[in-house]
N, C-alpha and C positions, 0 to 999 in steps of 0.2 A: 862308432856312430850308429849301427844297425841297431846295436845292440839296446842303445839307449832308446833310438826311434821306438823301437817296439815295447822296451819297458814302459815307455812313457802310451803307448794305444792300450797297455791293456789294465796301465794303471788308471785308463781314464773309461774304459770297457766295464770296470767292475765298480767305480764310480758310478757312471748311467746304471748299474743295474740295483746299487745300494737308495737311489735317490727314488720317489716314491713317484711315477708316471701320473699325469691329469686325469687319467683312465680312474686309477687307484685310491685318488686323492679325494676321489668325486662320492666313489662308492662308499669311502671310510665314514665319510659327511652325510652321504645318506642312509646307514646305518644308524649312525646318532640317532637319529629324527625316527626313523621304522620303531628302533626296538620298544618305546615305552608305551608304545599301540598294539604289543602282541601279546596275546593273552595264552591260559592254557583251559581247554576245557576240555570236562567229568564231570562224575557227580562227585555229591558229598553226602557222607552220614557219619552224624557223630562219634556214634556207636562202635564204627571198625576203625580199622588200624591195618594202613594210614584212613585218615579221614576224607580226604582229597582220592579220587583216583581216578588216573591222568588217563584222556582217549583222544585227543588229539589239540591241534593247535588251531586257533582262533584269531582273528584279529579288530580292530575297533572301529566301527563305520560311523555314520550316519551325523546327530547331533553330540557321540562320544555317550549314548546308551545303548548301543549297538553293537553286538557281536557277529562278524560273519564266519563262516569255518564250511565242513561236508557235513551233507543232511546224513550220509554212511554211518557216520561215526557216534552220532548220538544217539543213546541207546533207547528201543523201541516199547519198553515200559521200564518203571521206576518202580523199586521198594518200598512203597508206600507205608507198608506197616511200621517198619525200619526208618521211615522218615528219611530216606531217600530224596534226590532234591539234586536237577542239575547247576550247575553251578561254574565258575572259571576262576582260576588263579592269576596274579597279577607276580610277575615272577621281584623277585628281590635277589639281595647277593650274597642269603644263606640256602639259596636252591630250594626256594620252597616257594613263600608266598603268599599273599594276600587274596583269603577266598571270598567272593561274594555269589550270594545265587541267582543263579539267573532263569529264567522262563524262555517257551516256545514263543516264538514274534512271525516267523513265517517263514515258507519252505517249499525251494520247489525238486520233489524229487528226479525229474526229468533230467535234470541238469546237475544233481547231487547239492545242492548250495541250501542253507539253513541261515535265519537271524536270528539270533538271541537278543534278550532284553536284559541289562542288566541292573542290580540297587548301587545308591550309594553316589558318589560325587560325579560327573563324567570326566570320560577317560580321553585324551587325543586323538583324535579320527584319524585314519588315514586318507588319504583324497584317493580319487577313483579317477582313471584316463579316460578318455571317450573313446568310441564303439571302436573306432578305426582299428583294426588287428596290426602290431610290430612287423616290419618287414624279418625276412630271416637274417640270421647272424644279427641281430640289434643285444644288446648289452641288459641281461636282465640278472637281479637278484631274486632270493627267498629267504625268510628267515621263519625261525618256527624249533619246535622241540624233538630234534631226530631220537626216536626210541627212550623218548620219555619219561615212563615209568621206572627206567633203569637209570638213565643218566642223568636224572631232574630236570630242575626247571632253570633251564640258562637256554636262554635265545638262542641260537646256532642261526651264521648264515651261509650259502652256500650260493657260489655265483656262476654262471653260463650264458649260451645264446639263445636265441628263437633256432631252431632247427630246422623248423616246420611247423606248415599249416593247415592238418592233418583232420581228415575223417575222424569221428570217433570212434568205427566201426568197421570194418575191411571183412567182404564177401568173404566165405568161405565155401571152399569146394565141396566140404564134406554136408551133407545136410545134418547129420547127425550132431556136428558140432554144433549147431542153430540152437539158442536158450532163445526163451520170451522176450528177453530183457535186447537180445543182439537183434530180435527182429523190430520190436521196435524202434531200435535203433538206427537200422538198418533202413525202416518204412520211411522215419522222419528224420535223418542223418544233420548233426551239425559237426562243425570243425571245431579244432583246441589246438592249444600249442603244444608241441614235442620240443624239448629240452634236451642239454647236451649236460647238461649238471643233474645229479643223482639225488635223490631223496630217498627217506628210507621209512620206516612205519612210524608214525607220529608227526610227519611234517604234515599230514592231511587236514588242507585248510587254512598254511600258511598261505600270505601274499604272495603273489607273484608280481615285481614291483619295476621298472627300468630304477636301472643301474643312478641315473643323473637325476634326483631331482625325489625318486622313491612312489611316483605315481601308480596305484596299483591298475594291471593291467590282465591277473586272472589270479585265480584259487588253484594253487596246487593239489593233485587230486591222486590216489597211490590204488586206490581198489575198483570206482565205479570205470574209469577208465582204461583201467590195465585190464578189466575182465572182460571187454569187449576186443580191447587189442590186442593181447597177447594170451589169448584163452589157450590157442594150441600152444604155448611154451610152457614145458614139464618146468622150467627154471625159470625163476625170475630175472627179469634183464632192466639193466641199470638205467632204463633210460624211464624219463618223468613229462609226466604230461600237468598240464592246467586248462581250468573253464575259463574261458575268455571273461572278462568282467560284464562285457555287453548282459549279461545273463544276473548276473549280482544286481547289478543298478536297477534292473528291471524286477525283480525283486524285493527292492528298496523300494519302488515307487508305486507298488502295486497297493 
């Protein structure tokens, strides 16, 4: 009779664990909805091989002609003579993609965040949360192209919690370690969220989006913000920050 009791708790154990939680069910749903808003951008020149080449991930705001992403990542002049020209890919399900070009729309480097303008039909916006910052431990996704250039273009998402609601910048002891960049940061400090989910080179610029519903609530950020926060670490450490949206929107409406 034990015996059976217990065959029967743990044939019902790996039951709950087979059937897919509210949690799981929410995020799979709002995935659908995110990924045909996420774009890849680079530039383009017809001339090399590949044509496309990939510098980070983007996503679709505004009236859907709108690209947000890191002002970082986009490069600080164009090959003009080469007919150079930035531009985003629209991913498909041969890893590659639908290129269109796109132009500078506005930019604020303070806060690392860029809009592009893009040609051609519009694209699904994603909606933007209000200012309010996520309590910690709240339920957030990202999606975007980790290490791009090598593993193409397929959406990747990657899920965690708010960890923290963190400086962007932490005093240091040494003056020597003080760059230009930490002390202004330092002089006018704002906060961002630290992440307990990992991101890696090329997600710069995906959404940061809650889990339920897909509302984005910051730009995932890999360089403007690790360089003021982990400058003294010889080794990179796995943990991922983003710009609050409040800074995007503001941005948009400028």
């Amino acid at each position: 009779m034990i015996f059976t009791a217990l065959r029967g708790w743990a044939l019902a154990l790996v039951a709950s664990l087979l059937v897919p939680t509210h949690a799981t069910a929410q995020l799979a749903g709002t995935i659908v909805q995110v990924k045909p808003s996420i774009v890849a951008v680079g530039t383009f020149q017809r001339t090399r091989s590949p044509a496309f080449q990939f510098l980070a991930t983007g996503f679709v705001v505004g009236a859907g002609d709108r690209i947000a992403t890191n002002a970082h990542a986009l490069p600080a002049v164009l090959d003009l003579e080469q007919r150079e020209q930035l531009a985003v890919a629209l991913p498909s399900g041969d890893g590659r993609g639908e290129i269109r070009l796109a132009r500078r729309h506005a930019e604020d480097s303070e806060h690392d965040l860029a809009i592009l303008s893009v040609d051609g039909p519009r694209l699904p916006p994603l909606s933007l949360a209000d200012d309010a910052p996520l309590a910690e431990g709240a339920e957030v996704a990202f999606t975007g192209f980790p290490i791009g250039s090598a593993l193409g273009l397929t959406p990747v998402t990657h899920r965690g919690i708010i960890s923290a609601w963190t400086p962007i910048s932490i005093p240091q002891g040494n003056a020597r370690r003080l760059d230009t960049k930490m002390l202004r940061s330092l002089s006018d400090p704002f906060r961002v969220y630290q992440l307990d989910a990992t991101a890696y080179p090329g997600n710069s610029g995906s959404p940061l989006y809650a889990s339920d519903g897909g509302a984005v609530v910051g730009v995932i950020n890999m360089v403007f913000v690790k360089s003021t926060k982990e400058n003294v670490i010889s080794d990179p450490s796995g943990i991922t920050y983003a710009i609050p949206v409040r800074y995007l929107r503001a941005l948009l409406n400028h």
